[in-house]
TORPA-239230 format. One record per residue: x, y, z of N, C-alpha, C, O in turn; residue in one letter. Coordinates in steps of 0.2 Angstrom, whole numbers. Atoms other than C-alpha are relative to their C-alpha. Example, Ala and Ser with C-alpha at 12.3 -4.5 7.8 and 13.67 -1.06 7.14 Angstrom:
BEGIN
4:-6:0:62:-22:39:4:6:0:9:5:3:A
-4:-6:-1:68:-5:36:-4:5:3:-1:11:4:S
//
This chain:
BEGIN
4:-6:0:0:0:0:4:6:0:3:11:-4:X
-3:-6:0:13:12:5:4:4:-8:4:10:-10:X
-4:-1:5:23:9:-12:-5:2:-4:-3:7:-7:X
4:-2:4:6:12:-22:0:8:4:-2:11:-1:X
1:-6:1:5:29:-14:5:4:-1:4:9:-4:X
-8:-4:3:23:35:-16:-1:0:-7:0:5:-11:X
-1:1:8:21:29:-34:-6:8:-5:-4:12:-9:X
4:-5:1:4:41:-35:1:7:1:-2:12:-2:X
-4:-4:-4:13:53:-26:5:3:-5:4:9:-6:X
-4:-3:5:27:54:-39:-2:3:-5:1:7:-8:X
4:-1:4:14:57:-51:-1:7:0:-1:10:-6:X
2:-7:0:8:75:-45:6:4:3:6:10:3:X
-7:-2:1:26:79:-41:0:8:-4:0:14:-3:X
-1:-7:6:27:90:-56:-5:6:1:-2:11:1:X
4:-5:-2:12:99:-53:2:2:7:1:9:7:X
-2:-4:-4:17:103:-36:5:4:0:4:9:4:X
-6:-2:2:34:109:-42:-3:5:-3:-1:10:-1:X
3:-4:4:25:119:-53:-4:5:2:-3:11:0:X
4:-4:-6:12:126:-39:5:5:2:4:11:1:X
-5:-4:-5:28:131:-29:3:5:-4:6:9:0:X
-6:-6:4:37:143:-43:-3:6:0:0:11:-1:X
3:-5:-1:23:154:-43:-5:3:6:-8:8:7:X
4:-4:-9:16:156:-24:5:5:0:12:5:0:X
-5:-6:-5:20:172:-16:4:5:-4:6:5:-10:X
-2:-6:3:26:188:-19:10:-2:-3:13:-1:-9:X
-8:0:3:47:183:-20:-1:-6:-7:1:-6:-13:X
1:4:7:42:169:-31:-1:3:-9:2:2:-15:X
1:-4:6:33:180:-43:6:5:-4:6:5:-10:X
-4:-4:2:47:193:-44:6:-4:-3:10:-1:-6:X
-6:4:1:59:179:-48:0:-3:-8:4:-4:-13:X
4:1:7:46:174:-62:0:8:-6:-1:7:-12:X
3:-5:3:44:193:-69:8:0:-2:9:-1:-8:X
-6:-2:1:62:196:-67:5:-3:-6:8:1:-9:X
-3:3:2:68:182:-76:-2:0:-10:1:-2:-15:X
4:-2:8:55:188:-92:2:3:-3:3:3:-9:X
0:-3:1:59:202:-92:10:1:-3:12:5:-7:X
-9:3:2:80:196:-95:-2:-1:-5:-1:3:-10:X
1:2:4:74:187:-107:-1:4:-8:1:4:-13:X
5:-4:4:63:198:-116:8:6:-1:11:8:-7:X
-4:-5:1:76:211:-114:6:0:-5:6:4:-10:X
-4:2:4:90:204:-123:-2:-2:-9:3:-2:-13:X
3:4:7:77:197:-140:-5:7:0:-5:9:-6:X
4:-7:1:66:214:-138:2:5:-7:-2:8:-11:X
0:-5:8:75:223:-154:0:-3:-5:-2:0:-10:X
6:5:7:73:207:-164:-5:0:-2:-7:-1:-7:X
8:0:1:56:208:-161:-3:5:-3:-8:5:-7:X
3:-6:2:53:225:-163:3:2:-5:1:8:-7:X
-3:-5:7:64:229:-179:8:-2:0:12:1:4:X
-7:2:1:81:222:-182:5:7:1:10:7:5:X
-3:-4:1:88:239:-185:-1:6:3:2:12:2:X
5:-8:-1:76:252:-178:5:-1:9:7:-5:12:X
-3:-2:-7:84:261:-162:-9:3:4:-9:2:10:X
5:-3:-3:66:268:-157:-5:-7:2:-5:-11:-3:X
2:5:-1:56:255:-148:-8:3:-6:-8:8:-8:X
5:0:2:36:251:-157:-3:9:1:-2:11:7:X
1:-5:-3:29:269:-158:-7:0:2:-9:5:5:X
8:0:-2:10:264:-157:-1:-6:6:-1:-12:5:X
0:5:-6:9:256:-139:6:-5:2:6:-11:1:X
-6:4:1:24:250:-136:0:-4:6:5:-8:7:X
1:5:-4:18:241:-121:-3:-5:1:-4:-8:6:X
7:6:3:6:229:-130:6:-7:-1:6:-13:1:X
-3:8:3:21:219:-137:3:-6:7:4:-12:8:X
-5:2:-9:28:217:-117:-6:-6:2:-6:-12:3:X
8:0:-4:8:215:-112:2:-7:-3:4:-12:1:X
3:8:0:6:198:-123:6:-3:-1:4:-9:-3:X
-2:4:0:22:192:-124:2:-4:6:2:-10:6:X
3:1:-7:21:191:-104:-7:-7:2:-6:-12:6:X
4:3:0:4:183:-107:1:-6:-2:-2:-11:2:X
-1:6:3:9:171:-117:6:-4:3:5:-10:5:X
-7:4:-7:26:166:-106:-4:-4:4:-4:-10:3:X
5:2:-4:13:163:-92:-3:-3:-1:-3:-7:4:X
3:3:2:3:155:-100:4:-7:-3:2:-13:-3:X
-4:6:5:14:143:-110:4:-3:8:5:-9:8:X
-4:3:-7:23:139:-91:-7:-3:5:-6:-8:9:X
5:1:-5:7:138:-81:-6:-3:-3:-8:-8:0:X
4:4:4:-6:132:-93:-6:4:2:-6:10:1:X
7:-2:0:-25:133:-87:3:2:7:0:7:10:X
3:-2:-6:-21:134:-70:2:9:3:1:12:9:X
-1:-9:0:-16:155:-71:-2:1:-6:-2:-1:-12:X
0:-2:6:-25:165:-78:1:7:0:-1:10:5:X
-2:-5:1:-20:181:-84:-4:5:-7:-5:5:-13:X
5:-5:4:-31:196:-89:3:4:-1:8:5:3:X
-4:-5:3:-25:210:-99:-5:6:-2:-10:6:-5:X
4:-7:0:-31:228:-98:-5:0:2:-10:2:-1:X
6:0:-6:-42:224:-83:-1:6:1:4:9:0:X
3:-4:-3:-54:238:-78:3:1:8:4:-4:12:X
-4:1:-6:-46:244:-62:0:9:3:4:13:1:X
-3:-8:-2:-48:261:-53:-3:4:-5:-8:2:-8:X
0:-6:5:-48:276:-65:4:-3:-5:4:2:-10:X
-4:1:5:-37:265:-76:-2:-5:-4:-8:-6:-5:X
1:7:3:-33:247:-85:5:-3:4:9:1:5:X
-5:0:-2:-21:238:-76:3:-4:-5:-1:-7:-9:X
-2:2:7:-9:230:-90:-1:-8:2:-3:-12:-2:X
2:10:-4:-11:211:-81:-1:0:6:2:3:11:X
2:3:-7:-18:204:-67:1:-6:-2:0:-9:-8:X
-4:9:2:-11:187:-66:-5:-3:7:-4:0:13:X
1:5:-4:-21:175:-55:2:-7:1:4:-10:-4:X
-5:5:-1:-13:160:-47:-2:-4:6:1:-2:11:X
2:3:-5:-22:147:-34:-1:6:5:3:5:9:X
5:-5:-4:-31:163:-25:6:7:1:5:11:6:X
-4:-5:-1:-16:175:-26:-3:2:-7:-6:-1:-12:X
-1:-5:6:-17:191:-38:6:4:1:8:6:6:X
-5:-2:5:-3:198:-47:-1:7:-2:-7:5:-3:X
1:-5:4:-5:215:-54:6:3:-2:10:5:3:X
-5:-1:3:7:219:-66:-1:6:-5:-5:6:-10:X
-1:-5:5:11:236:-75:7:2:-2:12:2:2:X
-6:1:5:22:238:-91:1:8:-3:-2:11:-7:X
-3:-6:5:33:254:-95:4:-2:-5:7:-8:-5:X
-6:1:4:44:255:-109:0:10:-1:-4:14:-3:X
-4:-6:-1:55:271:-109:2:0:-8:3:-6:-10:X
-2:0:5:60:277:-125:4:7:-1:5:9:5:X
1:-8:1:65:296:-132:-4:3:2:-3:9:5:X
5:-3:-1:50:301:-130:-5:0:7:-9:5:9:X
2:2:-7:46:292:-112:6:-1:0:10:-4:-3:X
-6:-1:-5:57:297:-98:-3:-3:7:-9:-5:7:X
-1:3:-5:59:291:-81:-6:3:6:-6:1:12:X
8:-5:-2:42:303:-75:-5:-7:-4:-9:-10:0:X
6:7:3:31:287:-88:2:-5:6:-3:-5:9:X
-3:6:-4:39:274:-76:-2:2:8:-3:-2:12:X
3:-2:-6:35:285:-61:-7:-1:0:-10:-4:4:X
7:0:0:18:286:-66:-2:-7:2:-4:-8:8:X
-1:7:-2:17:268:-66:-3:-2:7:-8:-6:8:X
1:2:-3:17:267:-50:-4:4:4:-7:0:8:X
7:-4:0:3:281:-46:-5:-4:-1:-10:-5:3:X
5:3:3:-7:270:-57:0:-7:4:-5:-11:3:X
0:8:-4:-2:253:-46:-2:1:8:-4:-3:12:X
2:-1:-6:-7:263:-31:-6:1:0:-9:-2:4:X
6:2:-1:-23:265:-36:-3:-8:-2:-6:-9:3:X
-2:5:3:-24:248:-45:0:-4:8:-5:-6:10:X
2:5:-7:-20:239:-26:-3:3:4:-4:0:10:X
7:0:-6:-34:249:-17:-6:-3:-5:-11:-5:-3:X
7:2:4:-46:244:-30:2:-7:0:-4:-11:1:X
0:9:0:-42:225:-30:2:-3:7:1:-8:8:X
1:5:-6:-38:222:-11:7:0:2:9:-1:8:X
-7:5:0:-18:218:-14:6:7:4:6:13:3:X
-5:-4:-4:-3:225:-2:7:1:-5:11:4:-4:X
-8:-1:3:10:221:-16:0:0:-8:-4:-3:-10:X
1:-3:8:12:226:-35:7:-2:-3:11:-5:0:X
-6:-1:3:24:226:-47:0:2:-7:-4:-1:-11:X
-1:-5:4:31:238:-61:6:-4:-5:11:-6:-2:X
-4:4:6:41:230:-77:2:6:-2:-3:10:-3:X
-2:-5:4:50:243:-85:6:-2:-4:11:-5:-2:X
-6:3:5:61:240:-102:1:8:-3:-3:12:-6:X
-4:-6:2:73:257:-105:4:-2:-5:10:-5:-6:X
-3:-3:9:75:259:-123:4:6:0:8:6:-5:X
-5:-3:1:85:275:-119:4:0:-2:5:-6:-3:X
-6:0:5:100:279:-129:6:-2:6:11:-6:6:X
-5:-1:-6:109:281:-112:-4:-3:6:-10:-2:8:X
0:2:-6:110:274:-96:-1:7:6:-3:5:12:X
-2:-4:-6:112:289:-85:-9:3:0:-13:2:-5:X
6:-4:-2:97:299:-77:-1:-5:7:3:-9:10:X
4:3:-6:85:293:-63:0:-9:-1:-1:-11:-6:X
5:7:0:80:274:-59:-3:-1:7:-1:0:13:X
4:1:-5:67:268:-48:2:-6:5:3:-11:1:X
-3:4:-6:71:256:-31:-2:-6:-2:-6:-6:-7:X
3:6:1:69:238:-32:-7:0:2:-13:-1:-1:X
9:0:-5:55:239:-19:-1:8:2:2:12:6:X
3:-5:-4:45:255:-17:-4:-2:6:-9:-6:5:X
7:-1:-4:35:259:-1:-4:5:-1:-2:10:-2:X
5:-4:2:20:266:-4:-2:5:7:-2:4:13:X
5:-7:-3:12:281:5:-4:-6:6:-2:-5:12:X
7:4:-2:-2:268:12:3:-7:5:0:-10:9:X
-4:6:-4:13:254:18:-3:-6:-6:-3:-12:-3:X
0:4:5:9:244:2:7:0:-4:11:5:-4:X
-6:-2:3:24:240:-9:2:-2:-7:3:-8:-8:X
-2:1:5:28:240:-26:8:-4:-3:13:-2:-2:X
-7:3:1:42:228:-33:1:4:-9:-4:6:-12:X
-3:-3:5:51:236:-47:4:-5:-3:8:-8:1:X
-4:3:6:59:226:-62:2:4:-6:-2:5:-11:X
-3:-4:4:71:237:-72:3:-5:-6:8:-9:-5:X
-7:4:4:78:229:-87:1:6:-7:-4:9:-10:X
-2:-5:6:89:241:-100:0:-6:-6:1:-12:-6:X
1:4:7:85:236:-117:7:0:-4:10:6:-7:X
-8:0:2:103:231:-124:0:2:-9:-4:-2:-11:X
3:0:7:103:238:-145:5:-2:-1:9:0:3:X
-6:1:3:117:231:-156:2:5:-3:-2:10:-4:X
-3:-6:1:129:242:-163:0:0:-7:3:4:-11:X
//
């Protein structure tokens, strides 16, 4: 009997390993972080082999469902993940649900045209966003297309006004030469 429940046991293994990579706020950011490397690095293939300016008509849609789709392709049916949820005065760009946790995730991308004031905003918009859904904890994906590094950048972990905290995921978008 024992060895017939071990053997059953082995069986959902995977799915439990699977449950665990996405519980919890340090898990999630480990999952965001690791996307956004990813993305970071294939980001100018995607968007234009040659082009220095990122997409100019919504350049956070391409983030929005590549995201989606990561998510989705790692977790299957059991996350799901809504895009441009009603939320507040806004949209929020994903709500990711996960075995009774939410997620709320908003996408900057900094360019010429958006400076390090877009990326502040963000998280304005993530303060109202976690009074409207319930949640103590956020987090802010930002990909800097700037030409340069130098200027402002925002904390890993902001504290909010209210004792809520925003995790901040910075990734520079690397362009070849």
């Amino acid at each position: 009997m024992r060895q017939e429940i071990e053997e059953k046991a082995g069986r959902i293994q995977p799915y439990l390993d699977r449950c665990a990579r996405l519980c919890g706020p340090q898990t999630f950011m480990k999952l965001l972080s690791a996307f956004a490397t990813n993305f970071g690095e294939k980001y100018w293939v995607i968007s234009g082999r040659h082009q220095r300016q990122c997409l100019q008509k919504l350049p956070e849609s391409l983030a929005q469902m590549a995201l989606d789709f990561w998510l989705q392709a790692k977790y299957g049916k059991d996350c799901h993940v809504y895009v441009e949820t009603p939320a507040a005065n806004g949209y929020v760009d994903l709500r990711v649900e996960y075995m009774g946790d939410i997620y709320l995730v908003e996408l900057k991308v900094l360019d010429s045209t958006r400076s390090i004031g877009w990326a502040k905003e963000g998280l304005t918009q993530l303060d109202q966003y976690m009074e409207a859904n319930g949640c103590n904890e956020s987090y802010l994906l930002v990909f800097d297309c700037r030409a340069t590094n130098k200027g402002d950048e925002l904390k890993p972990i902001e504290n909010r006004e209210d004792g809520r905290i925003a995790h901040v995921i910075w990734q520079r978008i690397i362009w070849p030469k």
